[in-house]
N, C-alpha and C positions, 0 to 999 in steps of 0.2 A: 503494500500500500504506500511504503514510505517513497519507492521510488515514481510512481504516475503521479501522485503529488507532488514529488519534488520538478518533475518532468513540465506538468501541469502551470505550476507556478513560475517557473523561468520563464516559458512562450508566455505567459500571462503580463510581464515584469516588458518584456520586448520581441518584437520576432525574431529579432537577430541576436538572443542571450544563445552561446555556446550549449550545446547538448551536452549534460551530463555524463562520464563512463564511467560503468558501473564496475570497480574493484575487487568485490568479495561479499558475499552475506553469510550470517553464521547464525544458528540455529540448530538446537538438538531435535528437533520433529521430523519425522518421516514425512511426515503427510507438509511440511513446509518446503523441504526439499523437494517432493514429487509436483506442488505446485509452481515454486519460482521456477523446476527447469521446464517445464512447460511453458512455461510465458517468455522464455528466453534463451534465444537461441545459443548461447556459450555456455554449456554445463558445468564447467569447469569454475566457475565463480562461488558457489555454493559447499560450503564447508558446513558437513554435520558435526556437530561440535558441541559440548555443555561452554556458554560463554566464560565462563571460569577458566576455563583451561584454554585459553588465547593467551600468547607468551607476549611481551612486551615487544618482543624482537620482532613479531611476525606483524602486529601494528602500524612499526616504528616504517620497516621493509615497504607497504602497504601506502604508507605516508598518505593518507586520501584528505582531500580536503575538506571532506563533508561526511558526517556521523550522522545516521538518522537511527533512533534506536525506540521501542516500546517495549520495556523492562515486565517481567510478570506483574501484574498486576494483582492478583490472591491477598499476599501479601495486607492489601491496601485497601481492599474493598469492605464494605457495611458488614458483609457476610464473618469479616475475619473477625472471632472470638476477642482480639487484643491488637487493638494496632498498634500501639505502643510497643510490644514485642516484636516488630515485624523485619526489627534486624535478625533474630533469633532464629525466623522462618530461611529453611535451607533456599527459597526459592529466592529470595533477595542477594544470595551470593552472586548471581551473574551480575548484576547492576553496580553491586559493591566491588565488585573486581574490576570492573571498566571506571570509577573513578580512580579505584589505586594505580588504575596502566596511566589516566588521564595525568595523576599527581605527578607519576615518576616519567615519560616520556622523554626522551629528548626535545626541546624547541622548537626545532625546524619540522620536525615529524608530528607535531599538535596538529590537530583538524582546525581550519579556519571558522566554520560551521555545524555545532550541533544541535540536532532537535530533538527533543524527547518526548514522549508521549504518555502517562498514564491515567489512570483512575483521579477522579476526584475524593482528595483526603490521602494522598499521596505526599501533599505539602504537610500531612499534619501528622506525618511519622517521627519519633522521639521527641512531641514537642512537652508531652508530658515527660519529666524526671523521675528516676526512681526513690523514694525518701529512705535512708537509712543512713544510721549514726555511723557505721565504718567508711572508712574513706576508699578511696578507690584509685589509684592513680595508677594503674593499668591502662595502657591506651586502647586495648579491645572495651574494655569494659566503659570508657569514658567514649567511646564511639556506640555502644549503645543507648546510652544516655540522650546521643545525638540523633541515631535514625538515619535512616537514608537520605531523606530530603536534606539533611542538615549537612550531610557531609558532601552532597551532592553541591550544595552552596559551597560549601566550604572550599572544593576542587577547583570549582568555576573561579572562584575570587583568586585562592593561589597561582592561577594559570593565565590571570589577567582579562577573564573574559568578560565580555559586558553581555546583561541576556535580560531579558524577559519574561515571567512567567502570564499565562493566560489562564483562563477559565470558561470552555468555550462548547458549543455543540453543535451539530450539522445542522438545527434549524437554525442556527445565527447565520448560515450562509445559502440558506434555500433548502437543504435538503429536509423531508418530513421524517425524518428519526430521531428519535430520544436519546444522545447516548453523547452525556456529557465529559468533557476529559479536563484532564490539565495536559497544558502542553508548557516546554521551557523554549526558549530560542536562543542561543548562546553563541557568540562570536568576539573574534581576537582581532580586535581592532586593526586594519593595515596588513592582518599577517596573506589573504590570497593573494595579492596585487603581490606578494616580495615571492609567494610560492610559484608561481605562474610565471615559465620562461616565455612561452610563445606571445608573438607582439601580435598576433591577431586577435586571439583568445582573448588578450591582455584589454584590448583595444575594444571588444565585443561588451566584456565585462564592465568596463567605465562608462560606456555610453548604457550599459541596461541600472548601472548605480545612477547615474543622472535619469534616468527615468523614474526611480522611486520616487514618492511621495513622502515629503521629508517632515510630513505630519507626524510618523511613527517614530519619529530620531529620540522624541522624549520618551519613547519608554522604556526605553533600555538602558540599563547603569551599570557599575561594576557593584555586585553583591555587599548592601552593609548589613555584616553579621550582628552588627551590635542592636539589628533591628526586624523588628516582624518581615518576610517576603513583602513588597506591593503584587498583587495579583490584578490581572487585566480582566476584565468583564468583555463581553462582544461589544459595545460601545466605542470602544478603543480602536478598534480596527473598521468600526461601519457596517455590524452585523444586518442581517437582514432582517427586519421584523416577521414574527411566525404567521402574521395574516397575511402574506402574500405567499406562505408554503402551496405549492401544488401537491397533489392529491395522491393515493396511493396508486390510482390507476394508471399513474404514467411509468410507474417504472415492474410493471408487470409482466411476466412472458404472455408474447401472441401465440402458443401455443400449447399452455399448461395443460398436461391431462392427469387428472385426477384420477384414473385408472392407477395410478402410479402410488403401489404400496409404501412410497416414501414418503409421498404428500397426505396419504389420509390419515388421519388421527384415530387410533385403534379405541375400540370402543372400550375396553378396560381404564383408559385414560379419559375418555372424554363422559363415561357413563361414572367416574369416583367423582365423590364430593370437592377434589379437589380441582377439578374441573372450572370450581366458581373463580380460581384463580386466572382463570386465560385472560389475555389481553384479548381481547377481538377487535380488530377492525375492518372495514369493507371498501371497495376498491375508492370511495367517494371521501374517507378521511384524508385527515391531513395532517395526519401523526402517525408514528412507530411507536413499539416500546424497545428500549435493547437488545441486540442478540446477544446472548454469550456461545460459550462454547457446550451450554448445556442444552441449549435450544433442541426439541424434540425429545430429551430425557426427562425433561421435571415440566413442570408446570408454570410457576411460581417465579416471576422476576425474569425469564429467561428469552423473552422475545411476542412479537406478536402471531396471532393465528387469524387467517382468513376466511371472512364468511362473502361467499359466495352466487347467495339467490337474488330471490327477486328483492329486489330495492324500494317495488312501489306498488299497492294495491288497488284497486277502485272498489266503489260501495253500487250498489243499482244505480243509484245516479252517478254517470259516467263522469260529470264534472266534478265531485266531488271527493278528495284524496280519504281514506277513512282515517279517522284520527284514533289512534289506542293511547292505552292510559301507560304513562311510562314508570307507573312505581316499578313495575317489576315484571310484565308481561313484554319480557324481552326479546323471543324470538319475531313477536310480529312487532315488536318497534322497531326494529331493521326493516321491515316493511314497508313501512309508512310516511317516509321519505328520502330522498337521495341526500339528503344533507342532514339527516339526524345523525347525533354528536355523541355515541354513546359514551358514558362513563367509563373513567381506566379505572383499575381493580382497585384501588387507595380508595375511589369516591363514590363505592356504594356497598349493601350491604348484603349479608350470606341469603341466597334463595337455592333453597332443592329441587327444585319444580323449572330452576330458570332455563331449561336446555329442552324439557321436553318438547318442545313443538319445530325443534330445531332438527332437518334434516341431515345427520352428517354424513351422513357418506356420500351424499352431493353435493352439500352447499356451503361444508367450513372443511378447510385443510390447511396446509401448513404450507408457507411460504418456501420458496425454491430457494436452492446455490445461489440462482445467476439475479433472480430478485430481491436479495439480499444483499449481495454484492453492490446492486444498482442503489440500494438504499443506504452503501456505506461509501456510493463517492467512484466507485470501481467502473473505468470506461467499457462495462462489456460489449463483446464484440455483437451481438447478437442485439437489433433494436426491440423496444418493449412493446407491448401493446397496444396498437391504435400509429405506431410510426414507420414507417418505412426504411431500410436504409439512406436512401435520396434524400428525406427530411429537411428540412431549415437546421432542428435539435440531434439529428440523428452524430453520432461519433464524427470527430474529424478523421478521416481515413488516413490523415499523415501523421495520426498519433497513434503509439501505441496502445490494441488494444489488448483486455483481459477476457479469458475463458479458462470452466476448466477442465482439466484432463479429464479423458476419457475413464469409465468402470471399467466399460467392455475390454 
């Protein structure tokens, strides 16, 4: 994701910004590996690897000028028992290793550029202390005190970087998904213009720097520790307001078939009480809830699910829409208009009876790969529902697109 964005944003910045090349990516997942070489023609980039175990040497070798990184997140989320503890969590080693490479680096081998990506409440790792009368002056132990975010500051400042943090989500920029993050943006002043031998590159780069909007220059500073983060809101950048979102049914497959035992929702799940937890929405809203990685396993917090019928009824008089009562006769208030706004599962209350009159093995299933993708940003190759290739909105053909590998 990190590189169609990073790709995305240079043409965005100028047309003539230098194409990014892409160095290396590393990640322990099977299933990460089998998708980036699919999306890209050099296999050879792709190091399966626990990020822990990246040697300073092979970094330094690497010398890349731009870091795009999204650290586990587990760690950091609502769900975790103690966030305060979340240095203690094994999975926070990766992220804690890439500042000690950051710390100790050579100079000239520092990225000019990195961005971070994670959960919100990621900023607020070790901000609580632990209280006890023994003292402590172990530096593992006074680094837990700190947290990641803290030492995460703490690198950035050492290394001279000025950066950013944000607070920010897809609907700030048009898209209809729920799925807020913290992001950091972190750069070394002057250092790619000294890294950068070629005088075209060189030359390409200045004239897309004078294209910025030097509205954003204020928010960036060198980290004072002595002081709470400033956190950016969408404001700051000219978020989009969420009433101009388009709807879900723009970024839908034109040819979903719900024959497909991956999309229907098994009736042991949608027939348990837990059921009342779905997000539902219909192709006419203008919001998501999160995917995670658990979407399709659990219920509960883990993405949206799609209802699919009819949208709108008539009474014998043909002019007139039938109006149902929305406490809780919820399958036919999906009915009853194209633009009713149903409740996300925070803002209503337990009904057992809420699903009977709901068709599901035709008319609620679970959103696809490539629809999900389209609603995290992901230029699929394939256009959505209702558009063409040809389109005005359809993909720019001279961009890279995403799809993904084959089962078969």
């Amino acid at each position: 994701g990190w590189g169609y964005a990073l790709e995305l944003a240079l043409r965005n910045v100028a047309s003539s910004s230098p194409e990014p090349k892409l160095l290396g990516a590393f990640d322990h997942s099977d299933l990460c590996k089998v998708v980036f070489n699919h999306n890209h023609h050099n296999k050879n980039l792709f190091r399966q690897t626990p990020i822990e175990k990246i040697t300073q040497k092979q970094l330094e070798t690497l010398s890349a000028h731009i870091w795009c990184m999204s650290p586990p997140c587990q760690p950091h989320t609502r769900q975790h028992s103690n966030q305060q503890c979340e240095i203690d969590d094994p999975r926070s080693k990766s992220f804690l290793h890439l500042c000690d490479m950051i710390g100790s680096m050579e100079e000239s081998t520092l990225p000019c550029l990195i961005l971070l990506e994670n959960v919100i409440g990621f900023e607020l790792s070790g901000t609580e202390t632990q209280t006890s009368e023994e003292s402590e002056p172990d530096q593992k132990q006074q680094q837990k005190r700190r947290g990641s975010f803290q030492t995460w500051r703490e690198v950035l400042s050492k290394r001279g970087y000025r950066n950013a943090h944000f607070h920010l989500d897809p609907t700030d920029v048009g898209i209809p998904n729920a799925r807020p993050r913290h992001y950091t943006v972190a750069f070394r002043p002057g250092s790619l213009h000294s890294k950068v031998k070629d005088a075209t590159i060189s030359a390409q780069l200045k004239y897309a720097g004078s294209m910025m909007p030097t509205k954003f220059d204020n928010l960036f500073a060198e980290e004072n520790l002595e002081k709470p983060p400033t956190i950016h809101g969408p404001e700051s950048i000219g978020g989009t307001p969420t009433t101009a979102l388009p709807c879900i049914g723009d970024y839908l497959d034109a040819d979903c078939k719900l024959e497909s035992s991956l999309l229907r929702i098994p009736e042991k799940v949608w027939s348990s009480s837990s059921a009342w937890c779905f997000d539902v929405i219909t192709p006419v809203h203008h919001r998501s809830a999160c995917f995670t990685h658990s979407y399709a396993k659990f219920v509960r917090g883990t993405g949206s699910i799609l209802y699919t019928g009819p949208l709108e009824t008539e009474s014998n008089d043909s002019n007139e829409v039938v109006k149902t009562n929305r406490k809780r006769d919820r399958a036919t208030a999906f009915l009853t208009s194209t633009i009713f706004n149903l409740e996300a599962p925070d803002g209503r209350s337990f009904d057992a009876d809420w699903s009977k009159d709901i068709d599901w093995e035709n008319d609620m299933r679970y959103l696809s790969g490539t629809e999900i993708a389209r609603l995290m940003g992901f230029p699929v190759s394939e256009p959505a529902a209702g558009k063409s290739a040809s389109s005005d909105d359809a993909i720019d053909k001279s961009f890279r697109t995403f799809n993904f590998p084959s089962t078969t």
